[in-house]
N, C-alpha and C positions, 0 to 999 in steps of 0.2 A: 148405389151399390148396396149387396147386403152382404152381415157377416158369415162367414162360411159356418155352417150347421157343425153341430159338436160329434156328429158321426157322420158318415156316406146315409143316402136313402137308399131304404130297401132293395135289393137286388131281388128275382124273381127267386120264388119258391126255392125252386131247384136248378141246375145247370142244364141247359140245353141241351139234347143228345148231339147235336152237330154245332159248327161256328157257324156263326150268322154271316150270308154272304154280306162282304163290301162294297161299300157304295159307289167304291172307283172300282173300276177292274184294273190289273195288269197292265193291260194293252196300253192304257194311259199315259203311264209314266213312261215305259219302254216306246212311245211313240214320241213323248218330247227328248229321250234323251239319244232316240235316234236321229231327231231333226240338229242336238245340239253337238254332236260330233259334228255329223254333214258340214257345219258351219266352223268350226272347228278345225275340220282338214281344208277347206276351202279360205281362209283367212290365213293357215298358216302356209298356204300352197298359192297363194294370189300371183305373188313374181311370176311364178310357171304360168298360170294360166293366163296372166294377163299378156306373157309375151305368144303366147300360141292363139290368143283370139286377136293378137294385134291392136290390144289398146293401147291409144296417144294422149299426152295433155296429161291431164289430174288424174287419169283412170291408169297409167301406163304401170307398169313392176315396176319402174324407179318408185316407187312411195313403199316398198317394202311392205313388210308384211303387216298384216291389219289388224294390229296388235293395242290398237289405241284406244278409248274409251268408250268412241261411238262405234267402234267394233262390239265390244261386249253390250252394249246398248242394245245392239240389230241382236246380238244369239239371242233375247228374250224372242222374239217373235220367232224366228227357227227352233224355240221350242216350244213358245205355245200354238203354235198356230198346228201345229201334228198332234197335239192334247186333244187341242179342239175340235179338229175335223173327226179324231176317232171318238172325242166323246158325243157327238151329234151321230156322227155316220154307223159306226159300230155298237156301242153302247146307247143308241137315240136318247139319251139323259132329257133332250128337250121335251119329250113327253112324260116324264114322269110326274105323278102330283105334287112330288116335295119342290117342283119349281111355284106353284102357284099358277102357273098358266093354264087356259083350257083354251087349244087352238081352233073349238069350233065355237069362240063366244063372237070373234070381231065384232064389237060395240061399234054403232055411228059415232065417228069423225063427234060431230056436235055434241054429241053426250059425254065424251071421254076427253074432248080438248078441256074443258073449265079445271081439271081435276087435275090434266098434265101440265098447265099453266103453274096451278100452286106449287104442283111436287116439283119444277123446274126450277122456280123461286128458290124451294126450301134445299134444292140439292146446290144451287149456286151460293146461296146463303152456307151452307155448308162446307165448300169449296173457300168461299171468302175465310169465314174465321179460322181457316185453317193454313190457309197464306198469312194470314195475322198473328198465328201462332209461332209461322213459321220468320217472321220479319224479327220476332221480338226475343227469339229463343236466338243467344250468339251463339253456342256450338254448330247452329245449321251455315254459320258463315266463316267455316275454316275446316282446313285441312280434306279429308275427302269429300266431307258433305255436302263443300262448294260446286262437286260436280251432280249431285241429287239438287239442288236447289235451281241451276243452268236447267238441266234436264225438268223437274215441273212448270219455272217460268215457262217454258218454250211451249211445252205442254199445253199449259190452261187454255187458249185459245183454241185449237183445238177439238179437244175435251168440250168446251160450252158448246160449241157449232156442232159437235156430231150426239150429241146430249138430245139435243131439239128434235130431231129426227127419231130416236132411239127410244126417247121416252113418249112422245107421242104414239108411236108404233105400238110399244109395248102395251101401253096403259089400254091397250084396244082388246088384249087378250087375258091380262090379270084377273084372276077371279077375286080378289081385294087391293085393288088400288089404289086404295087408302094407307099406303104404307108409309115409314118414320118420315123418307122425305117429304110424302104430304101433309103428314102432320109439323113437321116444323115449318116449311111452305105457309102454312095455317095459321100456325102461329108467327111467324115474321111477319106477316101481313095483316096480321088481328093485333099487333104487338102487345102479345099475350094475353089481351082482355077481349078483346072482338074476337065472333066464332069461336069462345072456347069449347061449344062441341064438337071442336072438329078436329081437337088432338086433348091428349091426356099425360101427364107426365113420363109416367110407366113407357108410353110411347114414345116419347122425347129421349129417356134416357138409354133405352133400347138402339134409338136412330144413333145417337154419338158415342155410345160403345161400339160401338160399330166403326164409325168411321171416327174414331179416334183411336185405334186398333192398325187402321187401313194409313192412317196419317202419319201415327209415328214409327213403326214397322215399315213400314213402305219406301221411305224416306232415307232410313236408315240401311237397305238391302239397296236401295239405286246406290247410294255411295261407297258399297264396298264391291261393288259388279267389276272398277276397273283394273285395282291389281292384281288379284288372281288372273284374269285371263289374259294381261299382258304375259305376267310370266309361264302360262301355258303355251303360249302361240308363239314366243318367242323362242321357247326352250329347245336342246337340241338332246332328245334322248342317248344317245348315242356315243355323247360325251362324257353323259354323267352315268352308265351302267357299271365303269368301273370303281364309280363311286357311292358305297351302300348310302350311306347319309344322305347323297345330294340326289340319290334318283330313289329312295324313300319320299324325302321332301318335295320331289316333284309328283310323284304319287297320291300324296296327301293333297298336294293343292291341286290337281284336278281330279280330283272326288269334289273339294271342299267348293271348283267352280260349277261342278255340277249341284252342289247342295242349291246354292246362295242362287244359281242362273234361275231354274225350277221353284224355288221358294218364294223369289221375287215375284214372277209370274203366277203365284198364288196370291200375292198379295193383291196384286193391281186387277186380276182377270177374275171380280166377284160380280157375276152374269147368270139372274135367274135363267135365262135359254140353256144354260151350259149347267145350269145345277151349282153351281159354283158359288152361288150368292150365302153369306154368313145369316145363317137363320138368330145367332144372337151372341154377342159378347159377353167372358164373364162377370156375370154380376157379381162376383165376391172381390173383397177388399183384398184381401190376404193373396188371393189370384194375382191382381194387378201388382200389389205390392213384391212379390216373390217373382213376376216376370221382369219388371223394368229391372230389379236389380243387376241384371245379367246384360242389360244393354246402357249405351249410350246415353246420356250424359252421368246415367247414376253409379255404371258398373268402374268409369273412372277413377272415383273415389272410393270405391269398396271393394272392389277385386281384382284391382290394377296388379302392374306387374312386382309394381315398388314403393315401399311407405303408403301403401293405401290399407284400409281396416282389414283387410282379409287376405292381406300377400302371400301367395305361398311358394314364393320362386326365388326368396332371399339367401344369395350364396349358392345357386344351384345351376351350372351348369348344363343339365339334362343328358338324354341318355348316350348320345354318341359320344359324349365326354368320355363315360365311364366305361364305353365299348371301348373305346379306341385302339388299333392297331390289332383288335381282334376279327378279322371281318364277315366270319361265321355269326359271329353274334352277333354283329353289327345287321346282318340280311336278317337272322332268325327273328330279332326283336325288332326290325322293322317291320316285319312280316305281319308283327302282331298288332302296329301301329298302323298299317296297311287296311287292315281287316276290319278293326274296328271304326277307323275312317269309313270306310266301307259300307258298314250297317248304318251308320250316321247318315249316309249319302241316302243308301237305299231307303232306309224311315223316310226322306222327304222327297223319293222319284215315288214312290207308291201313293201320295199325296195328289199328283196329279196338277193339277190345278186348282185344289184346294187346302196346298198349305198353308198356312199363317198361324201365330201363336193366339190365345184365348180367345178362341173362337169353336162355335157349333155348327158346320157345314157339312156333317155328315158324320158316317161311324165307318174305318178303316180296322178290316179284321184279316186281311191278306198280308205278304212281306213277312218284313220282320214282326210285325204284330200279330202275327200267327203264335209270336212264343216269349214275347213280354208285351205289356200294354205299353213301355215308354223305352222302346230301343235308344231313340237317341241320343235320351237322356244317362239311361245306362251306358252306350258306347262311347257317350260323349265324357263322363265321368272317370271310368276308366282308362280314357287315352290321355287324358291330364296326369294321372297316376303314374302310368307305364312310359311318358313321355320325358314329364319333369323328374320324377324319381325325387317329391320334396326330403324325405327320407336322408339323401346323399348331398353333402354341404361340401362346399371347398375350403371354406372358411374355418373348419374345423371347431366349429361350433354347434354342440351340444344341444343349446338351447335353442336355433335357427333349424333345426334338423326337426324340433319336437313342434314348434312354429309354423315350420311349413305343412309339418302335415299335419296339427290340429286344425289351421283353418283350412285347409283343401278337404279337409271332413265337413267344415261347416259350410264350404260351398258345395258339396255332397246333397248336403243337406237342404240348403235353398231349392237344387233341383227335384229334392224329395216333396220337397212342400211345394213346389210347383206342382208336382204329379197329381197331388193328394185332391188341391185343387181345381185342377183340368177336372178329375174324375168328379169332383162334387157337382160339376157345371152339368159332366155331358150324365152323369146317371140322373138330374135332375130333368134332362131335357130329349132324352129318347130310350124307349122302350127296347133296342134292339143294342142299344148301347147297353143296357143295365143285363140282359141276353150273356152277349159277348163278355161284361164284366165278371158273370157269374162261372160261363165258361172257362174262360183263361185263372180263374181262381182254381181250375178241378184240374185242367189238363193243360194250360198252357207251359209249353220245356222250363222256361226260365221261371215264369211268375206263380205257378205251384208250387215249383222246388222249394223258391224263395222264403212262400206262404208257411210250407210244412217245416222250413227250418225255422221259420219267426214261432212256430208253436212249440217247435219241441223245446227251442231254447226258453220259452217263455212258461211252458206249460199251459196254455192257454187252451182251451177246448174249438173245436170247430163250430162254429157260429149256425144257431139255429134257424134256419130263412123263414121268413113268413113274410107274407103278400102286406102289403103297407104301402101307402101314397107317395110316391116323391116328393123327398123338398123343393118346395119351391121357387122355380129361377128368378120370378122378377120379385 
């Protein structure tokens, strides 16, 4: 990894007269989160229909509604699989060049088997230390994780047996097949001194940002799939309408099983045919450093909910507390916690099949990214705000009141410096990215505003553009 460069590289000249169209369209997202209703009303409908198609034994409505683990397990495939078919049938992404594939090369079987042998090697060799990582890391052996770690055991077999067929196939069409898994393939088998021209570090460390991205993200979205959508499938709207709080909060969690259902399915469906494959990891320290803080195992100890370095929920009941027995305010202010769930959701249905955190798989200029470069992150910071209210203490302390929201600034702030970093990666790594960067700086709603209030407060002049080389991602 390298250190993140002491300013952004050059954005173009000037701003674009138009946004640069996106690399996902629309249709994408709005096609998985059509297949993940379908699944949705049909799990929470199973009793009815099981008794109308006259199922017996394991299959009958006695087993209730399919509200269990391996239920939210299956809505991945009801929503990727309607991604997928629109991003091949309607968007044909399969032919585009940023796959790497040219479907009129079909190489001979004999010439491209030697080459899928090593990348099978280096992708199982990859696979292994990643089971290794995962045997010897104890948070992956408790509490929800236990049901991600069932879920990959079961997996890897699998996974190697449709691997064989897949990669064979493919390696017949790639116009450089020589990619990270053949280079570490290369090297496992050279054990790092035999055929060392056949991978190079740069290429090594490119292959395991990648899938150590894909390993620890991945991992950690299977084991939060199953209580949200128990409590979606089980809920009964109807009950809770006369209650703002509790049909708020069920509002929130099925956005938030929409975020997590969809995101997952980014993480695991990275398939040159589908465009979806992560072109590269970020290289920067500070990158990595500023994203794991916000996950598992590290965000426990730093922006836990209590006595961790960055608490800011000490003494603070949140907002229905403070609404209470007002129920107008109780609906207005949920309304707003609603919304901004909302755009949090929608930043990652507009992703498609290529969400996942520090990574470069494309540039997304539709959605909410029409009118800030980092909605989620904005909506996601603000509903912590408007939700906890660190501000209001029970405890009637002063100093817990200035505590809670000094450090909710500072995790403000983490996600600030995430942003900063994202953008160092992708204006380092595509052209239409540093386009769209330069655009949303002139005209984008939210991130103009933002721009011309950081000058006036600052008195800072607008920044002179000139054509200049990107910094460098590897």
């Amino acid at each position: 990894m390298t250190a993140l460069p002491t300013a952004h590289p050059a954005t173009p000249s000037a701003a674009p007269a138009r946004l640069p169209v996106s690399d996902v369209s629309t249709g994408v997202g709005l096609a998985g989160l059509a297949g993940l209703f379908v699944w949705i009303a049909f799990c929470r409908s199973y009793p009815e229909i099981a008794g109308v198609l006259g199922l017996a034994g394991g299959l009958s409505g006695e087993r209730g509604l399919l509200s269990g683990p391996y239920a939210a397990l299956a809505a991945m495939l009801f929503t990727a699989a309607p991604m997928a078919l629109w991003s091949v049938l309607v968007d044909k992404v399969h032919l585009r060049p940023s796959t790497g594939i040219d479907w009129s090369l079909k190489r001979p079987l004999p010439e491209t088997l030697p080459l899928s042998v090593v990348k099978l090697v280096g992708l199982w060799a990859t696979w292994a230390l990643l089971a290794a990582f995962y045997g010897l890391a104890r948070w992956y052996w408790s509490g929800n994780y236990l049901f991600a770690m069932e879920v990959l055991t079961v997996a890897i077999l699998p996974l190697v047996t449709l691997s064989v067929p897949y990669v064979i196939w493919l390696d017949r069409y790639l116009v450089e097949p020589r990619d990270g898994c053949f280079q570490f393939g290369a090297f496992v088998l050279g054990g790092g001194v035999i055929g060392r021209e056949q991978w190079d570090a740069a290429g090594l460390a490119k292959h395991w940002r990648a899938w150590a991205i894909k390993g620890f993200f991945g991992a950690f979205m299977i084991s939060i799939l199953p209580p949200g959508w128990a409590q979606i499938v089980e809920s009964n709207p109807s009950q809770l309408i006369g209650d703002p709080y509790q049909f708020v909060m069920l509002l929130v969690t099925l956005l938030f099983v929409i975020d997590v259902q969809i995101g997952t399915v980014g993480y695991l469906l990275t398939l040159r045919p589908l465009d979806s494959h992560i072109r590269s990891g970020n290289p920067f320290l500070a990158g990595w450093l500023a994203a794991l803080m916000c996950y598992p195992p590290f965000v426990w100890g730093i922006i836990g909910p209590s006595n961790s370095v960055l608490s800011y929920e000490i003494g603070t009941p949140g907002w229905a507390h403070w609404f209470a027995g007002n129920d107008t305010l109780l609906w207005a202010w949920g309304a707003i916690l609603v919304v901004l769930t909302g755009i949090y959701a929608w930043a990652t249905v507009v992703f498609g099949i290529r969400f996942s955190n520090l990574t470069y798989r494309g540039v997304l200029t539709n959605g909410p990214y029409r009118f800030t470069r980092h909605p989620a992150y904005l909506s996601k910071n603000l509903f912590w705000w408007a939700s906890v209210l660190p501000f209001l203490v029970t405890n009637g302390s002063l100093a817990d009141a200035i505590r809670n929201s000094f450090f909710l600034l500072v995790v403000n702030g983490i996600y600030y410096w995430r942003a900063r970093t994202e953008e160092a990666h992708l204006l380092a790594e595509d052209a239409k990215y540093r386009e769209y960067h330069a655009w949303m700086e002139k005209h984008g709603l939210i991130t103009a505003t933002l721009i011309r209030l950081k000058r006036l407060v600052t008195g800072a002049p607008a920044p002179r553009r000139t054509e200049t080389h990107a910094f460098p991602a590897e």
